[in-house]
N, C-alpha and C positions, 0 to 999 in steps of 0.2 A: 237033775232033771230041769229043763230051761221051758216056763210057761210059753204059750203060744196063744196068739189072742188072731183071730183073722186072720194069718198070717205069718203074722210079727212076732219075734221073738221077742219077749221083755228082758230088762234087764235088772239086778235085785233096785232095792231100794233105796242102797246108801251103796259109801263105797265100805264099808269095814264095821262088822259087829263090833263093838266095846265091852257091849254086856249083855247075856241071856240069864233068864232063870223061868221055870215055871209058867211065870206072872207076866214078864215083860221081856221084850229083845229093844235095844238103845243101839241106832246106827250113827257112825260119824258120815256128813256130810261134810263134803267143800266142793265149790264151785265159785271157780275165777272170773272175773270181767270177761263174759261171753260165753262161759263155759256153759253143756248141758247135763241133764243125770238122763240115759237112755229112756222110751218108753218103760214104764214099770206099772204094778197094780200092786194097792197096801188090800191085803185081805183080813186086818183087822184096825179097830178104828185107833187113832195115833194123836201126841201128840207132838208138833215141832218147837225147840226152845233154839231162839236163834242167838246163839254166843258170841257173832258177827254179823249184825246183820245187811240186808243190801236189797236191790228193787230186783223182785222175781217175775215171772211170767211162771203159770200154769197152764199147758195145750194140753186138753184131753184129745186120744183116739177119734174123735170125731170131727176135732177143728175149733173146740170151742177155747178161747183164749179168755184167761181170768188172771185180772193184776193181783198181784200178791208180794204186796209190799212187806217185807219182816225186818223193825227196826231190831237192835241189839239189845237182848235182854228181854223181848216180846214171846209171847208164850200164845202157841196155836192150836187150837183141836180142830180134828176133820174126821169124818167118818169113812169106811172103807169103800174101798169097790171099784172108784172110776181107773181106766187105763187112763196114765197120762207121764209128760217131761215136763221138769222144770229145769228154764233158762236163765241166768243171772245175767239181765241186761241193763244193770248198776255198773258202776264204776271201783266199786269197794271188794274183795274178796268175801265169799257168803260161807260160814262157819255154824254147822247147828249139830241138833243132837237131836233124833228124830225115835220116839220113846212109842215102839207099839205094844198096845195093850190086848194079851192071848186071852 
């Protein structure tokens, strides 16, 4: 079943589970120099551990644009809810592991 927010389809949250259990689901991310991850929503609160990291952009559903810089090895909490893509508009390939907490 593929959420719909307004409209829009969303797309998951990463590209590839690693690990579920119970407790947590661990997605792999990668996004290349210019690359985006679709509209998506985390519906629990998460955190990001950037394994590579590189200069992000965060668009929510609404327009609002927030830097979000993740050097390598930086560890990020956010809480859930907002629709939003993240674009890597760095120069470096962006490598994380994106740990949500059920």
């Amino acid at each position: 079943m593929t959420d719909v927010v307004d409209g829009t389809d969303l797309g998951p949250v990463g590209q590839e589970i690693v690990f579920e259990n119970e407790r947590v689901r661990v997605w792999h991310i990668r996004l290349e120099p210019g690359e985006r991850q679709p509209l998506h929503r985390h519906d629990h609160p998460y955190l990001v551990v950037a394994v590579q990291g590189a200069k992000n952009v965060v668009q929510t559903i609404d327009g609002t644009r927030i830097d979000a810089d993740e050097p390598t090895g930086g560890v990020v909490y956010r809480d859930p809810g907002a629709v939003h893509m993240l674009t890597n508009i760095g120069d470096t390939t962006y490598l994380a592991r994106l740990v949500e907490l059920k």
